[in-house]
C-alpha positions as CSV (number, residue, x, y, z in Angstrom):
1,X,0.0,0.0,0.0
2,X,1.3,3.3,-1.1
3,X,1.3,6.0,1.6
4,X,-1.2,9.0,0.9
5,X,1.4,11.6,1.3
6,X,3.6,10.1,-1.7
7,X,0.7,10.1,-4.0
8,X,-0.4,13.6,-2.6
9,X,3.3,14.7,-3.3
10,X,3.1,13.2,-6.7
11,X,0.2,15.0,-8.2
12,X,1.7,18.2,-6.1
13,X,4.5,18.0,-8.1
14,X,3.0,17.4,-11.4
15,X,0.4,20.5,-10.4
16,X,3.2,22.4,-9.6
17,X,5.0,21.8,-13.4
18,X,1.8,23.0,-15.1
19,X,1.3,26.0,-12.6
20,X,5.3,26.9,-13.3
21,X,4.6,26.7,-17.2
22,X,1.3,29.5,-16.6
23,X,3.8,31.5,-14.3
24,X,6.3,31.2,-17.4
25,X,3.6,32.7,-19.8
26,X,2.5,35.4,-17.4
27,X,5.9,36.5,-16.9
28,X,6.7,36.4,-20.9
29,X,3.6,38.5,-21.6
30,X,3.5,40.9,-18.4
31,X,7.5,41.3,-17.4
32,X,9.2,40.6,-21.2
33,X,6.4,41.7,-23.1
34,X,5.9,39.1,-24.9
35,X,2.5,38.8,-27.0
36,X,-0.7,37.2,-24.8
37,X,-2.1,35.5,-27.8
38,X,-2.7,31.9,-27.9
39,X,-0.8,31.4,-31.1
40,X,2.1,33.1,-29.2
41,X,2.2,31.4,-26.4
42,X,5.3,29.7,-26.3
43,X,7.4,32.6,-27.7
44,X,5.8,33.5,-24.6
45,X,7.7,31.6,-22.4
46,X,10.3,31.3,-24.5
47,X,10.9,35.1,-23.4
48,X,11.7,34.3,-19.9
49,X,15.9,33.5,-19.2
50,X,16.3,30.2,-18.3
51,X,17.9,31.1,-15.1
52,X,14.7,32.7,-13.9
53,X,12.8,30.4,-16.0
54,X,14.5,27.2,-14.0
55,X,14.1,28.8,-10.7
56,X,10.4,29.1,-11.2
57,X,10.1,25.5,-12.0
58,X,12.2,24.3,-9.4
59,X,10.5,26.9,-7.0
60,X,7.1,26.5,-7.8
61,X,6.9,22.2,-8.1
62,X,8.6,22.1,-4.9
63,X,6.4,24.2,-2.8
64,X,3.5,22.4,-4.3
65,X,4.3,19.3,-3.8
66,X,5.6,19.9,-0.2
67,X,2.4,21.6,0.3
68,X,-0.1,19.0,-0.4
69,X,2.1,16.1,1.5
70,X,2.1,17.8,4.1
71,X,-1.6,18.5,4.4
72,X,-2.2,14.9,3.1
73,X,-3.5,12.0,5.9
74,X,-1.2,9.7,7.0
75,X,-2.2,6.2,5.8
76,X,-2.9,4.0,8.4
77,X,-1.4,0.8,8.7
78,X,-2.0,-0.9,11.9
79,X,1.0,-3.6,11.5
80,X,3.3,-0.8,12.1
Protein backbone atom coordinates (compact mmCIF):
# COMPACT_ATOMS: atom_id res chain seq x y z
CA UNK A 1 0.00 0.00 0.00
CA UNK A 2 1.31 3.35 -1.08
CA UNK A 3 1.33 6.01 1.59
CA UNK A 4 -1.18 9.03 0.89
CA UNK A 5 1.43 11.64 1.30
CA UNK A 6 3.58 10.13 -1.73
CA UNK A 7 0.70 10.08 -4.02
CA UNK A 8 -0.42 13.57 -2.57
CA UNK A 9 3.26 14.72 -3.32
CA UNK A 10 3.15 13.20 -6.73
CA UNK A 11 0.22 15.02 -8.19
CA UNK A 12 1.73 18.24 -6.13
CA UNK A 13 4.54 17.99 -8.07
CA UNK A 14 3.04 17.43 -11.43
CA UNK A 15 0.40 20.46 -10.40
CA UNK A 16 3.18 22.36 -9.61
CA UNK A 17 4.96 21.84 -13.36
CA UNK A 18 1.83 22.95 -15.08
CA UNK A 19 1.31 25.99 -12.56
CA UNK A 20 5.27 26.88 -13.28
CA UNK A 21 4.63 26.72 -17.17
CA UNK A 22 1.34 29.48 -16.61
CA UNK A 23 3.84 31.46 -14.29
CA UNK A 24 6.35 31.21 -17.42
CA UNK A 25 3.65 32.69 -19.84
CA UNK A 26 2.53 35.35 -17.45
CA UNK A 27 5.90 36.45 -16.87
CA UNK A 28 6.71 36.37 -20.86
CA UNK A 29 3.58 38.53 -21.58
CA UNK A 30 3.55 40.87 -18.44
CA UNK A 31 7.52 41.30 -17.42
CA UNK A 32 9.15 40.61 -21.18
CA UNK A 33 6.42 41.71 -23.13
CA UNK A 34 5.86 39.10 -24.85
CA UNK A 35 2.47 38.79 -26.98
CA UNK A 36 -0.67 37.16 -24.84
CA UNK A 37 -2.10 35.50 -27.84
CA UNK A 38 -2.67 31.92 -27.86
CA UNK A 39 -0.85 31.42 -31.14
CA UNK A 40 2.13 33.10 -29.18
CA UNK A 41 2.24 31.36 -26.38
CA UNK A 42 5.29 29.74 -26.32
CA UNK A 43 7.36 32.62 -27.67
CA UNK A 44 5.78 33.45 -24.63
CA UNK A 45 7.72 31.59 -22.40
CA UNK A 46 10.31 31.34 -24.46
CA UNK A 47 10.91 35.11 -23.42
CA UNK A 48 11.66 34.32 -19.86
CA UNK A 49 15.93 33.52 -19.19
CA UNK A 50 16.28 30.22 -18.34
CA UNK A 51 17.88 31.11 -15.09
CA UNK A 52 14.66 32.71 -13.89
CA UNK A 53 12.78 30.36 -16.02
CA UNK A 54 14.47 27.16 -14.01
CA UNK A 55 14.13 28.85 -10.69
CA UNK A 56 10.41 29.12 -11.25
CA UNK A 57 10.13 25.52 -11.96
CA UNK A 58 12.20 24.30 -9.35
CA UNK A 59 10.46 26.90 -6.96
CA UNK A 60 7.10 26.47 -7.75
CA UNK A 61 6.87 22.23 -8.07
CA UNK A 62 8.57 22.10 -4.89
CA UNK A 63 6.35 24.22 -2.83
CA UNK A 64 3.55 22.45 -4.32
CA UNK A 65 4.30 19.28 -3.80
CA UNK A 66 5.60 19.87 -0.25
CA UNK A 67 2.44 21.59 0.33
CA UNK A 68 -0.08 18.97 -0.42
CA UNK A 69 2.10 16.09 1.50
CA UNK A 70 2.11 17.84 4.15
CA UNK A 71 -1.56 18.50 4.42
CA UNK A 72 -2.23 14.89 3.05
CA UNK A 73 -3.55 11.99 5.94
CA UNK A 74 -1.24 9.68 6.96
CA UNK A 75 -2.22 6.17 5.82
CA UNK A 76 -2.90 4.05 8.38
CA UNK A 77 -1.44 0.84 8.69
CA UNK A 78 -1.99 -0.93 11.88
CA UNK A 79 0.97 -3.64 11.47
CA UNK A 80 3.28 -0.77 12.07
Amino acid sequence: MVESKVIAGAAGGGIGGALATFTLWLLGVFVWGASSAADQAEKAVAAVPTPVAGLVLIVLSSVVAFAAGYVAPHTHRPDA
